[in-house]
NUSE-86838 format. One line per field, with one value per residue (C-alpha): chain; x, y, z. Coordinates in Angstrom, 3 decimals, padded with zeros to 6 digits, m for minus. Layout:
chaine [A	...];
c1 [X	...];
c2 [Y	...];
c3 [Z	...];
//
This chain:
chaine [A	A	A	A	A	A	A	A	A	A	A	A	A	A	A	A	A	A	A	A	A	A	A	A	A	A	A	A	A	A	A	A	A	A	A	A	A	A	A	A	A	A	A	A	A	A	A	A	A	A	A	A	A	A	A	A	A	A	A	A	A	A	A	A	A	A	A	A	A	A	A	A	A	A	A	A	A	A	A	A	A	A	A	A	A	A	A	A	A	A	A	A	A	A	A	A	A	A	A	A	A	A	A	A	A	A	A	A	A	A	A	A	A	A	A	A	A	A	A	A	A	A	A	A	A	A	A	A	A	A	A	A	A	A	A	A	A	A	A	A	A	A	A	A	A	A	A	A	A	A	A	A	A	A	A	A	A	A	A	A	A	A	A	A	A	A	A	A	A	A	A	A	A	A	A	A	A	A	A	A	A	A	A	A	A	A	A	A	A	A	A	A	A	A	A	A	A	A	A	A	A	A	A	A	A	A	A	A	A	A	A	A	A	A	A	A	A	A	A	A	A	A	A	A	A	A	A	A	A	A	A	A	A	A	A	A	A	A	A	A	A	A	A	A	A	A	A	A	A	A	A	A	A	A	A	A	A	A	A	A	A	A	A	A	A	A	A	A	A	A	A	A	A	A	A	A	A	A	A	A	A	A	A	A	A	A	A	A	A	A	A	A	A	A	A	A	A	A	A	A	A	A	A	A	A	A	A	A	A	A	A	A	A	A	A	A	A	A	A	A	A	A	A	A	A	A	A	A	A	A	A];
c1 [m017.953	m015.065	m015.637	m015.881	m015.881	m012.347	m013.213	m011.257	m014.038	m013.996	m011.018	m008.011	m005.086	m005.906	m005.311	m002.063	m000.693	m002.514	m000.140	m001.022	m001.621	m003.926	m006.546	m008.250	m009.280	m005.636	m004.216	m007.177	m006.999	m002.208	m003.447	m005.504	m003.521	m000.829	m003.153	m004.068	m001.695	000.219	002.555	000.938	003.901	004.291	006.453	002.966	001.580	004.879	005.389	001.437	000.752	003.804	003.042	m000.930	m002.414	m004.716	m007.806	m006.277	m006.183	m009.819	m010.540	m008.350	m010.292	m014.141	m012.697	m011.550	m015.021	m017.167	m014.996	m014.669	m017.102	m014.498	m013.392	m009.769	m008.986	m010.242	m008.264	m005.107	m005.365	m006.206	m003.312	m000.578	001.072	002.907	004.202	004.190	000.487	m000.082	001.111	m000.938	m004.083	m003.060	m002.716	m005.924	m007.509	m009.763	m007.492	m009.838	m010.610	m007.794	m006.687	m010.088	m009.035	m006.063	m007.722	m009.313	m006.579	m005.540	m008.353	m008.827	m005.237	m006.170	m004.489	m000.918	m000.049	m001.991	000.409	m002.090	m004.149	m001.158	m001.024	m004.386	m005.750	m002.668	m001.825	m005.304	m007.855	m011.402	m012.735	m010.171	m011.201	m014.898	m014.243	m011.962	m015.033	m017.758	m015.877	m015.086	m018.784	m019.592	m016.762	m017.934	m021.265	m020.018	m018.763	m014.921	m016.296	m017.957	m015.419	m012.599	m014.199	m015.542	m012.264	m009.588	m009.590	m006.211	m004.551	m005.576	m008.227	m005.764	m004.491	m008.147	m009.907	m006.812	m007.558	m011.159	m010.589	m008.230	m011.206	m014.467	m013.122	m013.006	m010.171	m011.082	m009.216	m010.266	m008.202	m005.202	m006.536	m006.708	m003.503	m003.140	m004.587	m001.356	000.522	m002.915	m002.912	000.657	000.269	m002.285	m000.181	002.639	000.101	m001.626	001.735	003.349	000.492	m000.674	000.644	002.167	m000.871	m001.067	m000.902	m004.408	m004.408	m007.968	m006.330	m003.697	m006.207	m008.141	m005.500	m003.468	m007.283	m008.980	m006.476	m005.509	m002.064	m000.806	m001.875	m000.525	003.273	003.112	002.479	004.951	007.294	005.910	005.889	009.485	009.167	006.713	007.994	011.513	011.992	011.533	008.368	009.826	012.214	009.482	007.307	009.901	010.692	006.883	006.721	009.005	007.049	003.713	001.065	m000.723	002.287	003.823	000.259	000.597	004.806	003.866	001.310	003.719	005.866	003.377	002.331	005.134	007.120	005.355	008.117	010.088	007.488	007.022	011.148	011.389	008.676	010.168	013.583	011.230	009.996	013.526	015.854	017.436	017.046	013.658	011.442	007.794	006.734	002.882	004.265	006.727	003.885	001.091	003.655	004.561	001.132	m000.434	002.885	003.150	002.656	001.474	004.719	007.510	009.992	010.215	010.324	013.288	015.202	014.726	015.530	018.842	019.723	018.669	020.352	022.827	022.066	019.474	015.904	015.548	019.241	017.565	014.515	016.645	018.527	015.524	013.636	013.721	012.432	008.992	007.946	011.568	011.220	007.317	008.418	011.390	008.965	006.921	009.326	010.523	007.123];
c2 [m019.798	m019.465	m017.768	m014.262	m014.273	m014.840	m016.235	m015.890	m014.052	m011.322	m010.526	m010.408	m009.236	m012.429	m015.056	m016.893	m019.513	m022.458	m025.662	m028.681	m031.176	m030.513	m032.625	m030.815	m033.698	m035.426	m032.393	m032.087	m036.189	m035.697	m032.249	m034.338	m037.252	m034.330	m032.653	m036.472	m037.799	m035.667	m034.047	m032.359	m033.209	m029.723	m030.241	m031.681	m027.926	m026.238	m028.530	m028.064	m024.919	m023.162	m024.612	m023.817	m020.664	m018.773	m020.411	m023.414	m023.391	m022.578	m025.084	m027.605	m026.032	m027.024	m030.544	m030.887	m029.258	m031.908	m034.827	m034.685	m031.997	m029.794	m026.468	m026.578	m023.204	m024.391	m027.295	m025.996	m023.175	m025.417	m027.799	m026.052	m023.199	m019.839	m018.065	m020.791	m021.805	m018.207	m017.899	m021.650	m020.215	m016.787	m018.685	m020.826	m017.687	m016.148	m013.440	m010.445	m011.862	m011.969	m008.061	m007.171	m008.502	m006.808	m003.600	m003.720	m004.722	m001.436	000.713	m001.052	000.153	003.410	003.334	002.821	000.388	002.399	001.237	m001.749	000.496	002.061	m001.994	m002.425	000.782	001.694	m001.602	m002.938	m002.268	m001.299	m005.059	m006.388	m003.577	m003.784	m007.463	m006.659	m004.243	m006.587	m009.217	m006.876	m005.803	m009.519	m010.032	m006.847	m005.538	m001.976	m000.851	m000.029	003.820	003.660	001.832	004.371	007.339	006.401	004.939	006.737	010.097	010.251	010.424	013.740	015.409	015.383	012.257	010.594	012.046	010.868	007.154	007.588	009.137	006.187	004.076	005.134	006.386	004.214	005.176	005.776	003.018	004.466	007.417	006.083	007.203	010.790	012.228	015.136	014.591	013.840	017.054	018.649	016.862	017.585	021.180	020.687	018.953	020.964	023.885	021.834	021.209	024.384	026.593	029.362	033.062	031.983	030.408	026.823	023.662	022.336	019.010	018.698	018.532	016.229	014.108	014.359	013.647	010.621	008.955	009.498	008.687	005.157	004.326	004.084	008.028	008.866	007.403	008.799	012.606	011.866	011.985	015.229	017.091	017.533	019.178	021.424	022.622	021.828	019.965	016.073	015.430	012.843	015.290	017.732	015.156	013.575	016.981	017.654	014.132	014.523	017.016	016.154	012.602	013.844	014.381	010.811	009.650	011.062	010.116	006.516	006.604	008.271	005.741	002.400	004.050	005.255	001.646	m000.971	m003.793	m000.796	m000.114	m003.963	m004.311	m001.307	m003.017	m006.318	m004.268	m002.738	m006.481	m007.652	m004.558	m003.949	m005.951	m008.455	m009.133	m007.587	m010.716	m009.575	m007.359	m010.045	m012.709	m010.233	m009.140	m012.909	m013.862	m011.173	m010.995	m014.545	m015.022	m011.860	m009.849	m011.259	m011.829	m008.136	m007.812	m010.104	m008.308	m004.809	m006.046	m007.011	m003.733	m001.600	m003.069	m005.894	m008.519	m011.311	m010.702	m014.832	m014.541	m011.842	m013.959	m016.510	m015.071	m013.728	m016.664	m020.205	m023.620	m024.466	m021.033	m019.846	m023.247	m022.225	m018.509	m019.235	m021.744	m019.083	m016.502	m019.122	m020.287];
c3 [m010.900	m008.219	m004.981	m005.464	m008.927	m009.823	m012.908	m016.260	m017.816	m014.807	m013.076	m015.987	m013.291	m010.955	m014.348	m014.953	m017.223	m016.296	m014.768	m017.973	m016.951	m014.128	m011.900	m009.460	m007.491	m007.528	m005.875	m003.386	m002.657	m002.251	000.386	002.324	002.912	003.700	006.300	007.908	011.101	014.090	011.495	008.401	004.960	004.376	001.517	m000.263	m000.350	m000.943	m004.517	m005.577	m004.759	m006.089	m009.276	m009.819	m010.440	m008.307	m010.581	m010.098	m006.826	m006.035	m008.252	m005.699	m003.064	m004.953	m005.204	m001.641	m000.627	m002.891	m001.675	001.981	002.804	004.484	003.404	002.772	004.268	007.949	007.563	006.843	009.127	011.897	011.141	009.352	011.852	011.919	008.992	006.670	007.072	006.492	003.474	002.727	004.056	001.800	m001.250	m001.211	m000.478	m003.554	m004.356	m004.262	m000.963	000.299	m000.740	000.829	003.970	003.999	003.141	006.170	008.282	007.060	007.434	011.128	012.135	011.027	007.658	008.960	006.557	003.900	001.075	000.304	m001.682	m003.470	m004.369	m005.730	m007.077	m008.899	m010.298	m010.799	m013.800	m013.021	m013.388	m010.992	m008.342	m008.871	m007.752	m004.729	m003.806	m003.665	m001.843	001.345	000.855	001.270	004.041	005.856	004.705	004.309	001.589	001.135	000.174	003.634	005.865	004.267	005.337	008.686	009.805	008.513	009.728	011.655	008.310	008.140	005.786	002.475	002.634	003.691	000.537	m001.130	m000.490	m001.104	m004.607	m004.725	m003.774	m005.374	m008.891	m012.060	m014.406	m018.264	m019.461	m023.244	m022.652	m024.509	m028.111	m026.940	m028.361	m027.323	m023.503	m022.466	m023.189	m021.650	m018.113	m017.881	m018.285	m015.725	m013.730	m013.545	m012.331	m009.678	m008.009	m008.358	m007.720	m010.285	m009.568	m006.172	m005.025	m002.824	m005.217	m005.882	m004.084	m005.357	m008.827	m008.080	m006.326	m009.728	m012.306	m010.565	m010.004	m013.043	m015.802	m017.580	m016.226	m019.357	m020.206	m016.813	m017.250	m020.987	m018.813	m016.099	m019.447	m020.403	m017.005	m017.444	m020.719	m019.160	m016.131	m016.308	m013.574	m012.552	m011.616	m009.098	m007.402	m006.792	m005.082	m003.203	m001.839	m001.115	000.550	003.456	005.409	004.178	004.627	001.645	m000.480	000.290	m000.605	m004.247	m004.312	m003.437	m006.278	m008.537	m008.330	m008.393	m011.414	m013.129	m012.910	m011.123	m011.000	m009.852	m006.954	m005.698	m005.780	m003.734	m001.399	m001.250	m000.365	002.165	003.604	004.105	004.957	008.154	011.369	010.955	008.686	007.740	007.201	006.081	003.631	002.257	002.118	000.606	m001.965	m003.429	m002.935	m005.232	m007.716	m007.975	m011.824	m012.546	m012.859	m010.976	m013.193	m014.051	m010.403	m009.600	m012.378	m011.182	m007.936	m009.321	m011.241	m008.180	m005.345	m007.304	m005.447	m005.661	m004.436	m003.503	m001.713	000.212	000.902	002.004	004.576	006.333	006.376	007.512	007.044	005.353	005.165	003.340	000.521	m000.320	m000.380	m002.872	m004.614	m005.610	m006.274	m008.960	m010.562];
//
């Protein structure tokens, strides 16, 4: 078995189409003659591992590990520098490590960048997350339950039980042969958010329904809401959302939801808008996308802003890090 379990067998969302032909050892015997000298060949690790999966890769890792009795990670962190050994160290990184660690960069800054769990525990299914769980227990020995509600309390009340709904719930991903649940949770729904008799909306409820359902029940009542209430579900959040944390919270889960290659295009807009780049965000979002969905990704980036999300990419990059980037983007 893989570090932290990323095995075929127990974490689906983390698999990919394996690279054929592929020798573990080769690729571990080419990266360390790439790592030896003043001047690590950088363009070794851009063409192998932009063309292995994240299996594979750990796999590379085991080999290099048996062989030379180094860990790979080290070595390339100590060697390989700034935004382009990142995203090397990122990549050869156990995946449901890696998201663990940047849960708790999160959670350590207070939840500012709080969108990472928008990423994983909207996206992921309950095998995947139990996975990411036990690795930040074995990173941190506290569990994510625990570090969430110890450490993010300037987020305010709402939006904190939000995340550890978010957190410490397991969706029923059997839901989808209910038939009528649906039409049911959307008139629930639609009176959570609007409030019965001129009451407050339920937050409690929302916080119920957009953690407990199968994603695929949930999009099927974000269809129905309007038929319910007669209004967009999405206007009435959006609305909500600009004068209220806990209200973004549930928009920004709305929407991962709702349309995820919608979501991570909207995020990669995000990485590369305006004046800079968020460089974490851009490498966290091709690290974890990376032949899982991006292809639907690229081509919603297209139709929503009409213009190419690798031309973007390239003009806010540079050098090593910009050809492993677009490498990526392309396997």
């Amino acid at each position: 078995m893989t570090e932290e379990g990323t095995t075929r067998s127990q974490n689906r969302s983390f698999d990919a189409t394996p690279c054929l032909p592929f020798d573990g050892a080769k690729d571990a015997e080419r990266l360390r003659t790439a790592l030896q000298g003043m001047r690590p060949d950088e363009e070794i690790f851009i063409e192998i591992l932009c063309k292995r999966t994240p299996i594979q890769r750990q796999e590379i890792r085991r080999m290099y590990e048996q062989e030379y009795r180094r860990d790979l990670v080290s070595d390339a962190r100590h060697k390989l520098h700034g935004k382009f050994g990142d995203v090397v160290v990122s990549l050869l990184t156990p995946l449901p490590k890696y998201l663990a660690q940047e849960l708790h960069r999160a959670i350590r800054t207070s939840g500012k960048d709080s969108r990472v769990f928008f990423e994983v525990f909207c996206n992921c299914d309950n095998v995947t997350i139990r996975t990411i769980k036990q690795a930040y227990y074995k990173c941190y020995a506290i569990t994510l339950e625990c570090a969430v509600k110890s450490q993010c309390g300037q987020l305010g009340d709402d939006f904190q039980t939000l995340l550890e709904k978010l957190v410490s719930n397991e969706r029923d991903e059997d839901d989808v042969a209910m038939l009528e649940l649906p039409m049911r949770i959307a008139k629930q729904l639609y009176q959570a958010v609007e409030g019965a008799g001129g009451s407050e909306p339920d937050k409690d409820e929302l916080r119920r329904i957009f953690t407990t359902y199968s994603y695929e029940t949930l999009r099927e009542v974000f269809k129905l809401y309007c038929e319910v209430s007669g209004k967009k579900l999405e206007e009435v959040l959006r609305g909500r959302a600009v004068s209220d944390e806990f209200y973004t919270g549930i928009f920004t889960a709305y929407y991962s939801i709702r349309n995820p290659a919608t979501f991570f295009a909207w995020e990669f807009r995000s990485s590369v808008e305006g004046p800079g780049t968020r460089d974490r965000l851009l490498i966290r979002l091709i690290v974890t996308r990376n032949q899982v969905d991006m292809g639907a990704i690229k081509a919603e980036y297209k139709r929503m802003f009409n213009r190419s999300l690798k031309k973007d990419i390239k003009g806010d990059t540079y050098g090593s890090y910009r050809r492993i980037l677009l490498g990526l983007v392309d396997s």
